[in-house]
Every structure is written in C-alpha cells, then in structure tokens.
N, C-alpha and C positions, 0 to 999 in steps of 0.2 A: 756238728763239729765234735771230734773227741778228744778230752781232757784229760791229761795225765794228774792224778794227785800222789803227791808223797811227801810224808813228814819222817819228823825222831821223836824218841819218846815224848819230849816237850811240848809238840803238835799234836798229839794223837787226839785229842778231846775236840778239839776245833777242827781236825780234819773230818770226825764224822760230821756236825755240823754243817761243815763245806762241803762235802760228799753227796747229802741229801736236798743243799742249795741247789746246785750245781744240777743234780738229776732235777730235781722240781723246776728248773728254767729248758729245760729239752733236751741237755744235753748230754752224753754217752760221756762215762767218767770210767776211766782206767785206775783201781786203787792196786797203787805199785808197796803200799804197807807204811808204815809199821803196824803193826795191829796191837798193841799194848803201849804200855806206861815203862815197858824196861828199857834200861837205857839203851841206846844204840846210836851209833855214831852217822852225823847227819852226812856228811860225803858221800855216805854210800847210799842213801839215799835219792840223793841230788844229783848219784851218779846212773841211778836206776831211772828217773824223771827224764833227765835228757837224752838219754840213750830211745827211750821211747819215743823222744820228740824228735831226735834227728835222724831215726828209721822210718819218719814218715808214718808212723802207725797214732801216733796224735799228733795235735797241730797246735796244742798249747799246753802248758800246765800250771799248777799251782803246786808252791812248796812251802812247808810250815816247820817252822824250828823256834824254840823260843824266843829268839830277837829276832827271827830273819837272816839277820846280817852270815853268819856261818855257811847255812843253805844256799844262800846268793853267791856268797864268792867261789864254792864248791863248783855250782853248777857254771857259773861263766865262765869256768876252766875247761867246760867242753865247746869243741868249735861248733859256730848254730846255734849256739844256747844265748839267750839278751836277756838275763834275768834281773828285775829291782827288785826290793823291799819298795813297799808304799803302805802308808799309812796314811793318805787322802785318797778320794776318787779324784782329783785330777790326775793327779800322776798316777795313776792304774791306767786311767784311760789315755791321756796322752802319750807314755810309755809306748804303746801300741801305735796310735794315730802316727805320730812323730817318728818315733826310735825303733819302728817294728819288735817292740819288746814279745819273746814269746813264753816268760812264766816269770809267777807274779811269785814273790816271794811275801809269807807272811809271819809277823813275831806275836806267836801266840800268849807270849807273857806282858805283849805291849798293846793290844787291840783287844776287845771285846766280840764276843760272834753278832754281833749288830751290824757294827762296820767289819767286821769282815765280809761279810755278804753283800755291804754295798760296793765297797772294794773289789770283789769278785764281779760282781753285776758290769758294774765299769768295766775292767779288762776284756768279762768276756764280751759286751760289747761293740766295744772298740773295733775299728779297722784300720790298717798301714793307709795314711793319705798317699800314696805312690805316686799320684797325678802334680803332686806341688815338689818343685825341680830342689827347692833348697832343701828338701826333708830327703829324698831320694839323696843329693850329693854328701851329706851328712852322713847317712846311712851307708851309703857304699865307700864313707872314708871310713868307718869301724870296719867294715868289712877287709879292707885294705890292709888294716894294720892286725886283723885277725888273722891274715894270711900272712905278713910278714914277721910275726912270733917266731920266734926260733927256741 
C-alpha cells in the first residue's frame, strides 16, 4: 500500500519521524512536503494529500499540523477524502474498520512521536469491515450527503 504524508511547518519534525515509521512497517510513502520549519499554510497541504489520494496514486495518508484539527477540516473539503484527527489507537483503527476513514490526521503539538507511531500502526492497519450491513449503510449515508453538497 502507498501512503501519502503531508504536513505545515508545525509537523515537519514528526513528519520525518512518521516518514521513517511508515517505510520500516513495508510501506511505500509519498512525501508531498513541507520540508522545513517556515511557516506555510496547512490547506494547501491537505490540499496536495488528497488530490494524491483521490487520483488513485495512494490509498491513504497521513497529515500533521500542529493540532490536527486545521488539516482535517481542509482536507474533508475534498470529495473522497474521511479524514479524523485521533489521538487513541481505537479511533485510528476504528475510523477505518467502521467509517472507511482514509487519512489519519495528526496534532503534532498534542501527541508525542511514541503514540504517534502507535496511532499510525493502527490506521495503517485497519481494514473497511464492508461485510457488516450497518457500517456499509452508515457509510453510504456520508456518501449520500457528500453528493448532495451543493
């Protein structure tokens, strides 16, 4: 599987961290930047993460900003994108099982790179339970209503 990562200045420290996770577990990681500590604005970011993810060219990502929270809302403004913040491994993993979440958002000024890595280990993980009808009709009502945005 290949993994989009992208943070803003406020991730960049913990992104390399997750960068070298992420490859030491097997997996092929796409670094969409920042590559320093200057500031820059996380949207565009978060705008570079999901564009990768809904061309099909990865099949999940991870995004880091100093709370999370900015990143996350950024990126669920693109259609395809189920991004949380989590700050436990259930909800990393559940996210996925449950909600087919596909990028884990993370607040690098609120977690330690300890749990972040366990955090990541969970998402990546995880699989969509597709087979259990209530998680499926759950899922295809967001879907629903991601189509009905105007």
């Amino acid at each position: 599987m290949q993994i989009a990562l992208a943070c803003d200045h406020g991730g960049y420290e913990l992104k390399i961290i997750i960068e070298e996770f992420v490859g030491s577990l097997g997996y092929s990681v796409v670094d969409l930047g920042t590559n320093n500590t200057e500031s820059v604005d996380f949207p565009d970011y978060a705008e570079k993460l999901g564009r990768e993810i809904t061309s099909g060219h990865s099949e999940r990502g991870i995004l880091i900003c100093g709370s999370g929270v900015g990143a996350c809302i950024a990126a669920n403004k693109i259609k395809g994108i189920y991004a949380a913040v989590c700050h436990d491994t259930y909800s990393a993993h559940q996210g996925v099982q449950h909600d087919n979440m596909n990028v884990l958002c993370l607040g690098a000024r609120v977690i330690g790179p300890e749990l972040a890595k366990e955090l990541v280990q969970a998402f990546l993980s995880a699989q969509f339970s597709s087979n259990e009808e209530r998680h499926l009709r759950r899922v295809n009502k967001i879907y629903k209503l991601e189509n009905s945005s105007k």
